[in-house]
Jmol script that loads the backbone (N, CA, C; Angstrom):
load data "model"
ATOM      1  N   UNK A   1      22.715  -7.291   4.793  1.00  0.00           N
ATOM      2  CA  UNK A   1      21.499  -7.586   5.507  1.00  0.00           C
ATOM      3  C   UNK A   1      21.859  -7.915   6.952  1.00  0.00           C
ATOM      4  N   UNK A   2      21.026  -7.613   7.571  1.00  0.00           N
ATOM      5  CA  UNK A   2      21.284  -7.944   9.151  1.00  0.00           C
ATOM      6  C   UNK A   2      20.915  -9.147   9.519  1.00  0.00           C
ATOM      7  N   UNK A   3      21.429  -9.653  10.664  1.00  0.00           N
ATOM      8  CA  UNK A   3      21.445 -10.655  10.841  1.00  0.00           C
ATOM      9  C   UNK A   3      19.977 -11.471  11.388  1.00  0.00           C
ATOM     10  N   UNK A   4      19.124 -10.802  12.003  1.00  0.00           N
ATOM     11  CA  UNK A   4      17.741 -11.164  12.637  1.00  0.00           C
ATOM     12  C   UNK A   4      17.228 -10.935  10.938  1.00  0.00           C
ATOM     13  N   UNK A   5      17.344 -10.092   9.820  1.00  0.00           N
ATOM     14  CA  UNK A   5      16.873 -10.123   8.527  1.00  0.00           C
ATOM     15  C   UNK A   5      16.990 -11.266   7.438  1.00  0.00           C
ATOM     16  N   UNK A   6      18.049 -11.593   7.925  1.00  0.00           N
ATOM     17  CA  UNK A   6      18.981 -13.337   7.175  1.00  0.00           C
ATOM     18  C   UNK A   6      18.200 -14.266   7.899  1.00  0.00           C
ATOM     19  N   UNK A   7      18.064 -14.435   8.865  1.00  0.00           N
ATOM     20  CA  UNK A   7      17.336 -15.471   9.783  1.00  0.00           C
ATOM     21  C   UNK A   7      16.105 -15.734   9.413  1.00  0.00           C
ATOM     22  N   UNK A   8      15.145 -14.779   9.537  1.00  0.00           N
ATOM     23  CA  UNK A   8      13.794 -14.411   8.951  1.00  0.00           C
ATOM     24  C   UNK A   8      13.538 -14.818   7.608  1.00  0.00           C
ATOM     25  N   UNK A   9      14.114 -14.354   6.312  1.00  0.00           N
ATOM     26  CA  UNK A   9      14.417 -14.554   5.259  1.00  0.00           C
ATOM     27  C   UNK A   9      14.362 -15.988   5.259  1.00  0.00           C
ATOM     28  N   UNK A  10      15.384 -16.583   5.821  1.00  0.00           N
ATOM     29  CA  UNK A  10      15.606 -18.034   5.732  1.00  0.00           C
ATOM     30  C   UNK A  10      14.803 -18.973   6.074  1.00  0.00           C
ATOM     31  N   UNK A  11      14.183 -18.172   7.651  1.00  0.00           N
ATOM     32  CA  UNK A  11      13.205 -19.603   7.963  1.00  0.00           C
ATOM     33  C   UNK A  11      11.601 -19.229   7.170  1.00  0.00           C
ATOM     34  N   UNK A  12      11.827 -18.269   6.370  1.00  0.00           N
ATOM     35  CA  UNK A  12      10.478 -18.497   5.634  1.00  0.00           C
ATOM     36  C   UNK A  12      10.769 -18.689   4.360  1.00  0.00           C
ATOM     37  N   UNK A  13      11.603 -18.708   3.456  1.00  0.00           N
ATOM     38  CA  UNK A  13      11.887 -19.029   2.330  1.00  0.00           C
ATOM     39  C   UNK A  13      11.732 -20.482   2.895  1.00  0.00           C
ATOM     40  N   UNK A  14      11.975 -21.409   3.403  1.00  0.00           N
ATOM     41  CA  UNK A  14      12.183 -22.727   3.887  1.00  0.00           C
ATOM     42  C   UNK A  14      10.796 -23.328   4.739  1.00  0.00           C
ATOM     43  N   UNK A  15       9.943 -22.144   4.786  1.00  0.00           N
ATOM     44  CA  UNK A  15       8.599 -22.763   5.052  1.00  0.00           C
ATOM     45  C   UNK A  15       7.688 -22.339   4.043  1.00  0.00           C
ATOM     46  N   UNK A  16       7.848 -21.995   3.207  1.00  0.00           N
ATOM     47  CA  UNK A  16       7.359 -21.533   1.700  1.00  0.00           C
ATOM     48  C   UNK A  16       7.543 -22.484   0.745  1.00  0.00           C
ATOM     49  N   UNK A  17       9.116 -23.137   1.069  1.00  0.00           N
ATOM     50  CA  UNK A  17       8.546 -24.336   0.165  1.00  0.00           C
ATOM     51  C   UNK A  17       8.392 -25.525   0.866  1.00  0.00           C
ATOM     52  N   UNK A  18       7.939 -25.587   2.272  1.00  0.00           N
ATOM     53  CA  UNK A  18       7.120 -26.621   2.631  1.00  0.00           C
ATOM     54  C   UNK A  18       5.581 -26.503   2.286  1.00  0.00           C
ATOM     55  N   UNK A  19       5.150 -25.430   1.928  1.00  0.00           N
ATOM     56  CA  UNK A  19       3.977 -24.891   1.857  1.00  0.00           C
ATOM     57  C   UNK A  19       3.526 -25.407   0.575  1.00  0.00           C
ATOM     58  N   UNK A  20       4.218 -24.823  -0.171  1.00  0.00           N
ATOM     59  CA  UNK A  20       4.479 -25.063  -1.942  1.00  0.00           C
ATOM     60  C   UNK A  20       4.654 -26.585  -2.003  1.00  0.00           C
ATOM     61  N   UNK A  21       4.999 -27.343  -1.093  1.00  0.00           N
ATOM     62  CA  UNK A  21       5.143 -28.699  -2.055  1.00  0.00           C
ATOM     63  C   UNK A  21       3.835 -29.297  -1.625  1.00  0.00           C
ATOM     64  N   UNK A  22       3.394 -28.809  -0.325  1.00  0.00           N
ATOM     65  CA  UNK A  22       1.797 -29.659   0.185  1.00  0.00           C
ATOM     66  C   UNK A  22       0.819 -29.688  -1.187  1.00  0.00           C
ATOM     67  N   UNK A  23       0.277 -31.020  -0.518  1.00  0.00           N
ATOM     68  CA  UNK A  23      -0.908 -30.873  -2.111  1.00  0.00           C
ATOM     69  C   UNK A  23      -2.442 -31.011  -0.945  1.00  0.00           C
ATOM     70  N   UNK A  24      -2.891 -31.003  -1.228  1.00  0.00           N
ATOM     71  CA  UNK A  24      -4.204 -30.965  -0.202  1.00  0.00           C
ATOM     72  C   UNK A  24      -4.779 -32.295  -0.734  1.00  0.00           C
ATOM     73  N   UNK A  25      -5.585 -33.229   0.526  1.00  0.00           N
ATOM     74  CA  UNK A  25      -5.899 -34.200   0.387  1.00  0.00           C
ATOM     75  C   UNK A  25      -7.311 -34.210   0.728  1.00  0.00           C
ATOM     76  N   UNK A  26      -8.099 -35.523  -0.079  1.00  0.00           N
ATOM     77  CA  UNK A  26      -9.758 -34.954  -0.083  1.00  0.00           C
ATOM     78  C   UNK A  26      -9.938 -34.845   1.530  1.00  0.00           C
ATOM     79  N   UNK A  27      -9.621 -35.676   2.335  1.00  0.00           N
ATOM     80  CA  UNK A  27     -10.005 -35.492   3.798  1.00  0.00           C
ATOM     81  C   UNK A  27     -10.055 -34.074   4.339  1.00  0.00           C
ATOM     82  N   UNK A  28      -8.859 -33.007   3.913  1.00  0.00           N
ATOM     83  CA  UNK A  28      -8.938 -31.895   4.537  1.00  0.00           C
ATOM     84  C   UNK A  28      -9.932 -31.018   4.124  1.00  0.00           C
ATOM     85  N   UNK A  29     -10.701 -31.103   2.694  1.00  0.00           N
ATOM     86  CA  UNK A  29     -11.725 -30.635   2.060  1.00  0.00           C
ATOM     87  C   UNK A  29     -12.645 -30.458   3.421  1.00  0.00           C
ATOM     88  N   UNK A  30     -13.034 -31.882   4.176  1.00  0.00           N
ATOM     89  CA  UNK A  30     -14.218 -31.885   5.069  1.00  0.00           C
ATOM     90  C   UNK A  30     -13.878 -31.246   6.217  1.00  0.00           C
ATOM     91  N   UNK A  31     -12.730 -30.926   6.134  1.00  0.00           N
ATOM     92  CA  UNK A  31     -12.567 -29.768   7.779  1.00  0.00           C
ATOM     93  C   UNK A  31     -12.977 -28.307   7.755  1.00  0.00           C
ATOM     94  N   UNK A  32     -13.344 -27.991   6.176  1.00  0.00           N
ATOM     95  CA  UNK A  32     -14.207 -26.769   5.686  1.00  0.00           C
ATOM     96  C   UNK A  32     -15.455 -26.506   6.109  1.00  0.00           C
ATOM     97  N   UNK A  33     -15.607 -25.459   6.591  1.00  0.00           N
ATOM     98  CA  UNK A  33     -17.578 -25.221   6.585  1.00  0.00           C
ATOM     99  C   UNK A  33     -17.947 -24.915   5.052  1.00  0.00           C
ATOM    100  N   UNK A  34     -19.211 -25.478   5.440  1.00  0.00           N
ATOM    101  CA  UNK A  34     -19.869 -25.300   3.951  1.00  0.00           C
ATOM    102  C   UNK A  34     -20.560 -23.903   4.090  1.00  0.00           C
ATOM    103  N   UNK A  35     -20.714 -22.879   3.314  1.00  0.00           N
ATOM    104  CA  UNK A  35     -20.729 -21.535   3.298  1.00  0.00           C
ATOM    105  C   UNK A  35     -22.265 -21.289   2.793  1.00  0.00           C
ATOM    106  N   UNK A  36     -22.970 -20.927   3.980  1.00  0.00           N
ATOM    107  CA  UNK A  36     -24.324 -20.821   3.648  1.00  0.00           C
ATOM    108  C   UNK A  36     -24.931 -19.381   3.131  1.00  0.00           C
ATOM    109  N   UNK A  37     -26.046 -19.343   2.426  1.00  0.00           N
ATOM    110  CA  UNK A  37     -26.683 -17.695   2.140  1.00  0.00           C
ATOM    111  C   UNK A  37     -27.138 -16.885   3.289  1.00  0.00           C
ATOM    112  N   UNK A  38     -27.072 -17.368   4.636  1.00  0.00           N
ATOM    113  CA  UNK A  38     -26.869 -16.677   6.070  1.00  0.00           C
ATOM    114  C   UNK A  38     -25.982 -16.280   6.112  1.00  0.00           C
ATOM    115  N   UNK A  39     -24.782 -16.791   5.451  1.00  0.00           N
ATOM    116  CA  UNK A  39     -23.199 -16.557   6.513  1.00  0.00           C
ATOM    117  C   UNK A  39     -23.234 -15.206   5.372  1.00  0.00           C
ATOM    118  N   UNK A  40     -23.703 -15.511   4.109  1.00  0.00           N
ATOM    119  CA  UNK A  40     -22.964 -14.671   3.191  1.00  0.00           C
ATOM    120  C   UNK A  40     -23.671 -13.241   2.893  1.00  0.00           C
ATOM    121  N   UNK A  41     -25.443 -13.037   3.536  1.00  0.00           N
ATOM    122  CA  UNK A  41     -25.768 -12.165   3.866  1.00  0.00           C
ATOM    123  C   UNK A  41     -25.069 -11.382   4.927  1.00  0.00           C
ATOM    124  N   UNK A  42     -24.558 -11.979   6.145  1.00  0.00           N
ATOM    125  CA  UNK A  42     -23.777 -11.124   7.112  1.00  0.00           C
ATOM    126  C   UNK A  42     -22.205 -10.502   6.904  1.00  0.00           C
ATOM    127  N   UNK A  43     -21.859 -10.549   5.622  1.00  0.00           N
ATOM    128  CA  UNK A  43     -20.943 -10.555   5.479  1.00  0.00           C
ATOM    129  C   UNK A  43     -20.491  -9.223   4.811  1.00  0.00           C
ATOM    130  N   UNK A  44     -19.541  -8.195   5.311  1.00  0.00           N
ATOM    131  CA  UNK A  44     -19.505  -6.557   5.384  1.00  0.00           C
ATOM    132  C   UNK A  44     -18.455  -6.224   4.474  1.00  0.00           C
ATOM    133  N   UNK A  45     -18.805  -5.601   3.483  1.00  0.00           N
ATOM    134  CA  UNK A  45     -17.359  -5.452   2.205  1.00  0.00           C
ATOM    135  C   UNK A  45     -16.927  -4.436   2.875  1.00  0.00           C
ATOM    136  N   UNK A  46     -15.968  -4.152   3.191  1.00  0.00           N
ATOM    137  CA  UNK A  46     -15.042  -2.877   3.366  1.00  0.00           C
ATOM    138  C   UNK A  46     -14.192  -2.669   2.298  1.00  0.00           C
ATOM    139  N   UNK A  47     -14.552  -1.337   1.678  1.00  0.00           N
ATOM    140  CA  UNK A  47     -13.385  -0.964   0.345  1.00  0.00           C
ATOM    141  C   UNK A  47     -11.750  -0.649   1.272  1.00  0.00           C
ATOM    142  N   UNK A  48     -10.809  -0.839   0.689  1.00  0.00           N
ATOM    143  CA  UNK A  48      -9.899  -0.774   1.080  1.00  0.00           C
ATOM    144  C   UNK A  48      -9.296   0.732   0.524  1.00  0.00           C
ATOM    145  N   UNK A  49      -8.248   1.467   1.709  1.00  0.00           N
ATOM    146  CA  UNK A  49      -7.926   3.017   0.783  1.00  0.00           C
ATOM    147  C   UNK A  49      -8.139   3.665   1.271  1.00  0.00           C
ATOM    148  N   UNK A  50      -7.547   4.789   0.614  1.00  0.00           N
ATOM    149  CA  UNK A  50      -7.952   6.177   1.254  1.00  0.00           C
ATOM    150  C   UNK A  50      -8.781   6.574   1.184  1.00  0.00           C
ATOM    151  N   UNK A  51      -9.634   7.504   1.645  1.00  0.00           N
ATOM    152  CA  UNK A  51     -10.657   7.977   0.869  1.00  0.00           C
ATOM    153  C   UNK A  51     -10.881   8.911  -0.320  1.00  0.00           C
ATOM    154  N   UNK A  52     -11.620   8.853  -0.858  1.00  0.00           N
ATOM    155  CA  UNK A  52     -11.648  10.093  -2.517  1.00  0.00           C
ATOM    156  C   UNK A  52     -12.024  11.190  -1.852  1.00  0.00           C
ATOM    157  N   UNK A  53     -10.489  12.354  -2.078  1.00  0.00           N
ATOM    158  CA  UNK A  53     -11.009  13.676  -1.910  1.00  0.00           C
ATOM    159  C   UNK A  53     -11.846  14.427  -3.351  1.00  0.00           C
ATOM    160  N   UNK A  54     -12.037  15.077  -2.271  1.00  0.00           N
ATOM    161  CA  UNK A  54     -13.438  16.217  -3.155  1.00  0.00           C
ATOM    162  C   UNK A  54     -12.969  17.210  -4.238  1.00  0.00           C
ATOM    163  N   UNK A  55     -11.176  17.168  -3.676  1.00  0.00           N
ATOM    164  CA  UNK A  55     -10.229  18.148  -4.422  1.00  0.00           C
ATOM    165  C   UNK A  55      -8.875  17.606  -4.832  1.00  0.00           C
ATOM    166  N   UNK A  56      -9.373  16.659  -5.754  1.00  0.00           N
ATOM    167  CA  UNK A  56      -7.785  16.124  -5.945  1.00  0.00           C
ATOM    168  C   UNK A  56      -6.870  16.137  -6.809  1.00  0.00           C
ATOM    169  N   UNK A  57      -5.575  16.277  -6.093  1.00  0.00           N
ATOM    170  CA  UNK A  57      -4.432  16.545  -7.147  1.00  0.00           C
ATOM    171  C   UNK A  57      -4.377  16.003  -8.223  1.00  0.00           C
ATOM    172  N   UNK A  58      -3.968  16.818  -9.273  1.00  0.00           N
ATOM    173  CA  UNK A  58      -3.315  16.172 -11.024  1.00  0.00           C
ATOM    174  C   UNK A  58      -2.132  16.357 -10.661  1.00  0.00           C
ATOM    175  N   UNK A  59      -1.140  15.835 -11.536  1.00  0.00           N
ATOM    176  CA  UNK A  59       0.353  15.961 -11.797  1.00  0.00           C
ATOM    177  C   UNK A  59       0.306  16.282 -13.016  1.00  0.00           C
ATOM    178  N   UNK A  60       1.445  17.848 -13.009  1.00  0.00           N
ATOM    179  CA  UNK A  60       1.364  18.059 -13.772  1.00  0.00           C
ATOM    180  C   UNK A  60       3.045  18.705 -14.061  1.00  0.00           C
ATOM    181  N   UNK A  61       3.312  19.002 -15.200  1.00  0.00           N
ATOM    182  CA  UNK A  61       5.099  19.473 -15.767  1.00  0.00           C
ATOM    183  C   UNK A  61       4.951  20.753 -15.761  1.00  0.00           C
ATOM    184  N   UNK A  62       5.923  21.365 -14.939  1.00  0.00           N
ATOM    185  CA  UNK A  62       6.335  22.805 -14.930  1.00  0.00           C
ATOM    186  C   UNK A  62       8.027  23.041 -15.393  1.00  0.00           C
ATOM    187  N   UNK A  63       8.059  24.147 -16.067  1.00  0.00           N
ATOM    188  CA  UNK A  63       9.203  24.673 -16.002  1.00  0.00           C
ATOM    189  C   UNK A  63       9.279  25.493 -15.090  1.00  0.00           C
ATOM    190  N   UNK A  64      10.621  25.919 -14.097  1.00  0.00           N
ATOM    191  CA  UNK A  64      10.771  27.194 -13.133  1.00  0.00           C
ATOM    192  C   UNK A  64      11.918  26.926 -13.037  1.00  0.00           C
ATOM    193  N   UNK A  65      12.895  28.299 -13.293  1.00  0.00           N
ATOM    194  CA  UNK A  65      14.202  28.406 -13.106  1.00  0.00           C
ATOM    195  C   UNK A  65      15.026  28.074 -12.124  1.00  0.00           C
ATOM    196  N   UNK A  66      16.155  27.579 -12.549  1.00  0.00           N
ATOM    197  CA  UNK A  66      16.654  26.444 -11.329  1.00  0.00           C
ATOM    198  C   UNK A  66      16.791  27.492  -9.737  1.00  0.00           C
ATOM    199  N   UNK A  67      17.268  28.741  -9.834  1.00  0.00           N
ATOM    200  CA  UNK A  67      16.686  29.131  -8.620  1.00  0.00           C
ATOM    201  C   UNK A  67      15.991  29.182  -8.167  1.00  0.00           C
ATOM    202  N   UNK A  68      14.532  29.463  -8.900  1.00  0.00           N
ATOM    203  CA  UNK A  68      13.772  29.907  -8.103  1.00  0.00           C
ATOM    204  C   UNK A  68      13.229  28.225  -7.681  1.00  0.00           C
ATOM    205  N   UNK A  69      13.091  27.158  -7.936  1.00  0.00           N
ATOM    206  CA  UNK A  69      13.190  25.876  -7.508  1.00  0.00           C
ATOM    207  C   UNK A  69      14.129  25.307  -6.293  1.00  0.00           C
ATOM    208  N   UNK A  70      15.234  26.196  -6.515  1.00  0.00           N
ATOM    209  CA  UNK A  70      16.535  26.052  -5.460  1.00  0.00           C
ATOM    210  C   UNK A  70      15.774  26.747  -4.134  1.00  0.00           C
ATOM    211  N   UNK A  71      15.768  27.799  -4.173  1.00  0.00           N
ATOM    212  CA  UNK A  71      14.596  28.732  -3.173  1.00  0.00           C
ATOM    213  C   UNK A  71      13.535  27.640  -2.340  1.00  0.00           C
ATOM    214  N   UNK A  72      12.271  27.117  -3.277  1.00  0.00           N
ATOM    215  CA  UNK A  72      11.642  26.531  -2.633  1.00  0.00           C
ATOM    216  C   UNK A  72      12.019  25.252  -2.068  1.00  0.00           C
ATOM    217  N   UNK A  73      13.113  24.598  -2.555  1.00  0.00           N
ATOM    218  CA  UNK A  73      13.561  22.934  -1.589  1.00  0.00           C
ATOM    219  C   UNK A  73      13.953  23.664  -0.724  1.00  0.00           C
ATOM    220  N   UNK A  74      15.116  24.773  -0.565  1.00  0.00           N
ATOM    221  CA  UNK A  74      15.569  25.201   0.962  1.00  0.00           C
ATOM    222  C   UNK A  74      15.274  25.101   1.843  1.00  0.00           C
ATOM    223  N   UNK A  75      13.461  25.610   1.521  1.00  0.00           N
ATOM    224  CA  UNK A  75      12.563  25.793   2.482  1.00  0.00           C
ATOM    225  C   UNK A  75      12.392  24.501   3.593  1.00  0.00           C
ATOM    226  N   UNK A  76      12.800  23.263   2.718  1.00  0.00           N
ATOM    227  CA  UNK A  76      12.722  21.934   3.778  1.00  0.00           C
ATOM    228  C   UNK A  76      11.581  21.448   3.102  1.00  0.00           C
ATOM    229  N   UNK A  77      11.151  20.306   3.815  1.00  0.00           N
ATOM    230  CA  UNK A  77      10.051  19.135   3.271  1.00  0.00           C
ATOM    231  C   UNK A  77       8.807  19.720   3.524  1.00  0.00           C
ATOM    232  N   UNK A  78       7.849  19.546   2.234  1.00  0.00           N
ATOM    233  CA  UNK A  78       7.165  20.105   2.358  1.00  0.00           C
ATOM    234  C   UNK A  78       6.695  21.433   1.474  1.00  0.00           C
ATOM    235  N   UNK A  79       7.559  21.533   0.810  1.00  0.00           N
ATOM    236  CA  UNK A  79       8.057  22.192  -0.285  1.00  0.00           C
ATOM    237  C   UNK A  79       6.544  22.935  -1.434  1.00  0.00           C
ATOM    238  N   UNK A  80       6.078  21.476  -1.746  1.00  0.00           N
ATOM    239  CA  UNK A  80       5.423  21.391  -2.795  1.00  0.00           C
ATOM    240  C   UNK A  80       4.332  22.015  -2.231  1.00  0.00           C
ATOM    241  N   UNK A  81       3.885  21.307  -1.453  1.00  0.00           N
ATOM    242  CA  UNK A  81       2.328  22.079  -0.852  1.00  0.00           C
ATOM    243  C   UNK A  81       2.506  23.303  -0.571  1.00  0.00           C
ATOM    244  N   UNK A  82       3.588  23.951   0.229  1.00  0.00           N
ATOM    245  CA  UNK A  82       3.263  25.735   0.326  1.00  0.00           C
ATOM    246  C   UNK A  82       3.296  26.167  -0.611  1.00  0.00           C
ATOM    247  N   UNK A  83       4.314  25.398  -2.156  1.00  0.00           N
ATOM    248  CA  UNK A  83       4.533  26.025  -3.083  1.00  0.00           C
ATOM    249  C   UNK A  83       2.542  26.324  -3.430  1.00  0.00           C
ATOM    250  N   UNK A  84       1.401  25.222  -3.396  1.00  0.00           N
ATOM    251  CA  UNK A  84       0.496  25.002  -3.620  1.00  0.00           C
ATOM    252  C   UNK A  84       0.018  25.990  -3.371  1.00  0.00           C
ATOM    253  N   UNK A  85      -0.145  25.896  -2.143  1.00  0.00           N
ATOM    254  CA  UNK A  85      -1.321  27.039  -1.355  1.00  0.00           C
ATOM    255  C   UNK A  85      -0.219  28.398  -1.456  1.00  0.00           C
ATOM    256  N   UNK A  86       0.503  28.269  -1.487  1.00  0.00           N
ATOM    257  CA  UNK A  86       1.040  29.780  -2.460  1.00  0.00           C
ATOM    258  C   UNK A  86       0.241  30.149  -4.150  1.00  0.00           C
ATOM    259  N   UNK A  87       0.471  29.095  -4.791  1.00  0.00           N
ATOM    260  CA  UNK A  87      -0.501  29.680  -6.073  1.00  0.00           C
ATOM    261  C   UNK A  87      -1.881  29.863  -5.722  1.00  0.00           C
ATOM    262  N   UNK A  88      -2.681  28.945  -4.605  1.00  0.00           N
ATOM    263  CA  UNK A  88      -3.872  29.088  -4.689  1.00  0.00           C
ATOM    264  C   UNK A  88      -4.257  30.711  -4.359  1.00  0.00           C
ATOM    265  N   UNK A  89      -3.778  31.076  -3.604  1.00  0.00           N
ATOM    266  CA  UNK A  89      -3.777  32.401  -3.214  1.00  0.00           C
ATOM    267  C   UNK A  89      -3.893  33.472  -4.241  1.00  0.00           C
ATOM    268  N   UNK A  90      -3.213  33.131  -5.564  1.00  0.00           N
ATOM    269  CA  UNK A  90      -2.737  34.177  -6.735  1.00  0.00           C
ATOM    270  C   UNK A  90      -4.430  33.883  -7.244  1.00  0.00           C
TER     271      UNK A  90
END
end "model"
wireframe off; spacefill off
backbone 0.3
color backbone group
């Protein structure tokens, strides 16, 4: 591990369990807003993600002879999809 990675590591493992041992006391309760049916009408769900394509991949098991598999990695990254839009074509 590098050394700015060891450092990092360390000073938060070591504020994690300062974190972890706090217990919360009733006083800090009142530094909370109390959460009204205004605040919670304005309030905007965003789904998180990609979006759902219209055409989406399955995974699925092929056999293909180790050349002709050898053939298509050659080709470089990226492989799979021309292999794709190569069948779509057939």
């Amino acid at each position: 591990m590098s050394e700015k990675k060891t450092e990092l590591a360390h000073s938060l493992g070591s504020a994690l369990k300062r974190v972890d041992a706090h217990r919360v006391a009733d006083a800090e309760y009142e530094e909370l807003p109390e959460v009204t049916e205004e605040m919670l009408s304005r309030a905007v769900i965003k789904k998180a993600g990609r979006p759902v394509s219209r055409n989406p991949k399955l995974q699925v098991t092929i056999r293909l002879p180790a050349d002709v598999l050898a053939r298509w990695k050659a080709t470089g990254p990226g492989w799979q999809t021309r292999m794709a839009k190569r069948l779509e074509q057939q």
